[in-house]
C-alpha positions in Angstrom: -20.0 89.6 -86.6 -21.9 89.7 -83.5 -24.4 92.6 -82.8 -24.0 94.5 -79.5 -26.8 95.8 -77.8 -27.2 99.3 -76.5 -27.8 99.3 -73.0 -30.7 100.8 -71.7 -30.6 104.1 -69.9 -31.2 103.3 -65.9 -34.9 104.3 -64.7 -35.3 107.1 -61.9 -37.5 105.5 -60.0 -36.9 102.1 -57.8 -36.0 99.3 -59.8 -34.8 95.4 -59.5 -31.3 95.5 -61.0 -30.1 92.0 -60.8 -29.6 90.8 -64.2 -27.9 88.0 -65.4 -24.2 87.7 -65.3 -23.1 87.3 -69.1 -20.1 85.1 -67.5 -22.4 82.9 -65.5 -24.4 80.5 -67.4 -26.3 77.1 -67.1 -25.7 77.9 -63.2 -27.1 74.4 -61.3 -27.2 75.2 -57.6 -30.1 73.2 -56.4 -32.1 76.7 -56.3 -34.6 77.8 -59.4 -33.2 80.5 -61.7 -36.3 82.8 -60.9 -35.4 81.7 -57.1 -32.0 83.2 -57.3 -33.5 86.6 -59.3 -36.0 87.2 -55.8 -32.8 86.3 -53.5 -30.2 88.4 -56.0 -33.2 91.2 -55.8 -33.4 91.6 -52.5 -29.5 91.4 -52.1 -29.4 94.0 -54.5 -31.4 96.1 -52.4 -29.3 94.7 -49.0 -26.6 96.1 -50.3 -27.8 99.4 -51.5 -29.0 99.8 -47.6 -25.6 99.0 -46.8 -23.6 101.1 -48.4 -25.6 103.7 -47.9 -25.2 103.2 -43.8 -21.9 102.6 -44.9 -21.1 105.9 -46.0 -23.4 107.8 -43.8 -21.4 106.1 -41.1 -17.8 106.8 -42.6 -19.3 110.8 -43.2 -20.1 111.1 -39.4 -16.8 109.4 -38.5 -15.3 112.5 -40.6 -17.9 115.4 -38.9 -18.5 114.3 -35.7 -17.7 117.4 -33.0 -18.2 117.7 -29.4 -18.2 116.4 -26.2 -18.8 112.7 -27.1 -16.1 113.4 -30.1 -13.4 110.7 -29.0 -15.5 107.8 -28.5 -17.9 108.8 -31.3 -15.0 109.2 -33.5 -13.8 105.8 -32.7 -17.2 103.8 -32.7 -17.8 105.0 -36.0 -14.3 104.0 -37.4 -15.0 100.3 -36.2 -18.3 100.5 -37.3 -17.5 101.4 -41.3 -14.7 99.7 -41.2 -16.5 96.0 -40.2 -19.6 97.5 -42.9 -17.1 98.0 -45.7 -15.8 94.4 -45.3 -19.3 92.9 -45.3 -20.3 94.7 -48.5 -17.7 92.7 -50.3 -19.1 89.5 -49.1 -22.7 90.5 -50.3 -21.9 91.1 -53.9 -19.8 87.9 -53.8 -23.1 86.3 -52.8 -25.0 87.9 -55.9 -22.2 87.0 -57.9 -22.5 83.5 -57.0 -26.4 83.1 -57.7 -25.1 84.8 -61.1 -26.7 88.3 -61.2 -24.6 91.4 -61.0 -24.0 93.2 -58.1 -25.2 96.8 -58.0 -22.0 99.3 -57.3 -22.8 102.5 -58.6 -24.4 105.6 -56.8 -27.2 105.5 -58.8 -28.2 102.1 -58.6 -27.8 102.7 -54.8 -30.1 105.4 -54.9 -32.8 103.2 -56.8 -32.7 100.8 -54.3 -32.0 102.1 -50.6 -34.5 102.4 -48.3 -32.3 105.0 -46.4 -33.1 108.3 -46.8 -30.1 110.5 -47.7 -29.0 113.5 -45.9 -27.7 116.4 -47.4 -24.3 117.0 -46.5 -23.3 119.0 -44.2 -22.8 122.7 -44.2 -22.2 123.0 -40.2 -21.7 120.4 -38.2 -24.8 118.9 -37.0 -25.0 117.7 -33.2 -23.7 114.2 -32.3 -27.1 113.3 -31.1 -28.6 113.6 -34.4 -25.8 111.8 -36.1 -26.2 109.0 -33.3 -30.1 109.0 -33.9 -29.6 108.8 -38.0 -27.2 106.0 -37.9 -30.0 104.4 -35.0 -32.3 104.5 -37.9 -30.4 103.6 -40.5 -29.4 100.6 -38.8 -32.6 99.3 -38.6 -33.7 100.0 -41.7 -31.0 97.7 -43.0 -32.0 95.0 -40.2 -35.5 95.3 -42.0 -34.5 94.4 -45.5 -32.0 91.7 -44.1 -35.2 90.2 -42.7 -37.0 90.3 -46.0 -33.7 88.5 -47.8 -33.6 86.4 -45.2 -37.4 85.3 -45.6 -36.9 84.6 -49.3 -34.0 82.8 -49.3 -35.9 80.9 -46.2 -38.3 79.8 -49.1 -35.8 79.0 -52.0 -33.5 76.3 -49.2 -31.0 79.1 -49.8 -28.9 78.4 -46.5 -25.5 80.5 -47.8 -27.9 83.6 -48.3 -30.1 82.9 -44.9 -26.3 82.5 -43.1 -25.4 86.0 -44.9 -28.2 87.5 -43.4 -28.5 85.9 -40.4 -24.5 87.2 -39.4 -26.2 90.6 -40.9 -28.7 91.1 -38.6 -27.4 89.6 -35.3 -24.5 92.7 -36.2 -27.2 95.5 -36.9 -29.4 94.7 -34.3 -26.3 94.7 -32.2 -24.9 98.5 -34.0 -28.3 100.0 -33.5 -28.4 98.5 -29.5 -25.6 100.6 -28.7 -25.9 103.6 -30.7 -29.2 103.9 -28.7 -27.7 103.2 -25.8 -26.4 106.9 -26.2 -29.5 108.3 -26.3 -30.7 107.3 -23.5 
């Protein structure tokens, strides 16, 4: 009989958490095993920046109040609701370079580069809400970038197309939430 392994308790701080799909061996792609780790990393992380605009976005969609309430209410709704649909496509890209995806809260937190916000108590002005998501938004254009420079370096054109449709819609969510502020 086969021994099982214990797994190991997650760390606190940030961490790489691609490991090695159990159902995806001998994987032959054309790219290096360690080349698909550093793109499966920075995935990893991709998607952790994601989902956490992702929710922050859905969260505002909820809380939003005021004058700008209708078409705030609205933009956010598209907005998570073309975000949620992307974060599928993502892990299926992980999945494919045969690491595991990250999907739990915790291994979000470990790897965002989002800072959290508490939740909210009272409902905070529109313009902050606008400004977070401004942020937040670029934030995940920045790690896209990063991705998209190591899988520039492994020939890892799915991954560089992933990123590139990424961007070109983050850039394009942060352009008008800006807009706003103006």
């Amino acid at each position: 009989m086969a021994k099982t392994k214990t797994p190991a308790k997650p760390k606190a701080a940030k961490q790489k958490l691609a490991t090695a799909a159990p159902s995806a061996p001998n994987i032959d792609i054309g790219i290096k095993e360690s080349d698909r780790k550093k793109i499966a990393d920075g995935l990893a992380a991709f998607q952790a920046d994601a989902f956490t605009l992702y929710l922050k976005t859905h969260n505002f969609h909820w809380n939003v109040t005021g004058s700008m309430f209708n078409s705030l209410h609205t933009m956010f709704e598209t907005q998570y609701t073309e975000q949620w649909a992307a974060l599928d496509d993502v892990a299926e890209r992980i999945r494919a370079l045969g690491f595991n995806a990250p999907g739990s809260y915790r291994e979000f937190a470990a790897l965002t580069s989002i800072a959290e916000e508490p939740g909210l108590t009272d409902s905070a002005d529109w313009r902050e809400m606008v400004r977070q998501l401004v942020a937040a938004n670029e934030a995940v254009c920045r790690t896209a970038r990063k991705v998209l420079d190591v899988a520039d370096d492994a020939d890892d054109a799915p991954t560089e197309d992933l990123m590139t449709q990424r961007l070109q819609t983050h850039e394009k969510y942060a352009w008008m939430l800006r807009s706003l502020l103006a």
